[in-house]
N, C-alpha and C positions, 0 to 999 in steps of 0.2 A: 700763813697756812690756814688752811680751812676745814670743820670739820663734816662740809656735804658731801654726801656722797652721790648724788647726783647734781649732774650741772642742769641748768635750766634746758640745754638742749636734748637731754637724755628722757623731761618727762613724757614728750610726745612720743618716745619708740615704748618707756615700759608701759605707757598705756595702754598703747596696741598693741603691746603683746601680752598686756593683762585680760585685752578682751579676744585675743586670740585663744590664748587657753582656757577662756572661760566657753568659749562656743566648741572647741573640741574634747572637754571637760562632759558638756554637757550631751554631746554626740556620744561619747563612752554611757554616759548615765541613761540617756534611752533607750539606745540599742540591749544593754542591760536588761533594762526592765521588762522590754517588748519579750525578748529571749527567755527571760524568767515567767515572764504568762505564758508565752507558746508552750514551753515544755511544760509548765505543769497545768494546762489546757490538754495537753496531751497524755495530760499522770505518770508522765516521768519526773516531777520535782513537787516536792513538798517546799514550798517558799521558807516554812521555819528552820528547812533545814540548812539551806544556805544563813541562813541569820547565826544557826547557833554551830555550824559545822567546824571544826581547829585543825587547821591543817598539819598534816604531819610533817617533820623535820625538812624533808626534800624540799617539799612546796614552800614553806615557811623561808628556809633558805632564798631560795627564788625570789618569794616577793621581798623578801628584804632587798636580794640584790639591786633589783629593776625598781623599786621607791628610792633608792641611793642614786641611781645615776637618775634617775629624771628630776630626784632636788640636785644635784649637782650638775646637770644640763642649765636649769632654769637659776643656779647661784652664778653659774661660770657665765651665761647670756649676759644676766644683769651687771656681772662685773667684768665684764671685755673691755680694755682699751681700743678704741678708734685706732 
């Protein structure tokens, strides 16, 4: 028995779909920023206050949820049997 956990034909798919999440990763992170100069171009946001803002219980909730299933999407992809 062996203890890799990937087979040699498994490196070519998490590559590409290392750099798949990195290019849709980085599409979330522009559109972001772009969003955050529009508005507060338009003085509706103070940039520091997204930095220093703590979401209350409901929201916090939430993203906890949605961080859980997208590490659990991306643990369950990389450890699917063929």
């Amino acid at each position: 028995m062996t203890d890799q956990a990937l087979r040699d034909a498994d490196i070519d798919g998490l590559g590409q779909a290392l750099i798949t999440l990195t290019k849709e990763l980085w599409i979330v992170k522009d559109r972001q920023r772009v969003l955050e100069s529009v508005l507060a171009d338009a003085g509706l946001l103070n940039n520091k206050a997204v930095d220093t803002h703590q979401p209350d219980e409901a929201l916090e909730s939430e993203l906890k949820t949605e961080r859980q299933k997208l590490i659990d999407g991306v643990i369950d992809a990389m450890t699917a049997k063929p």
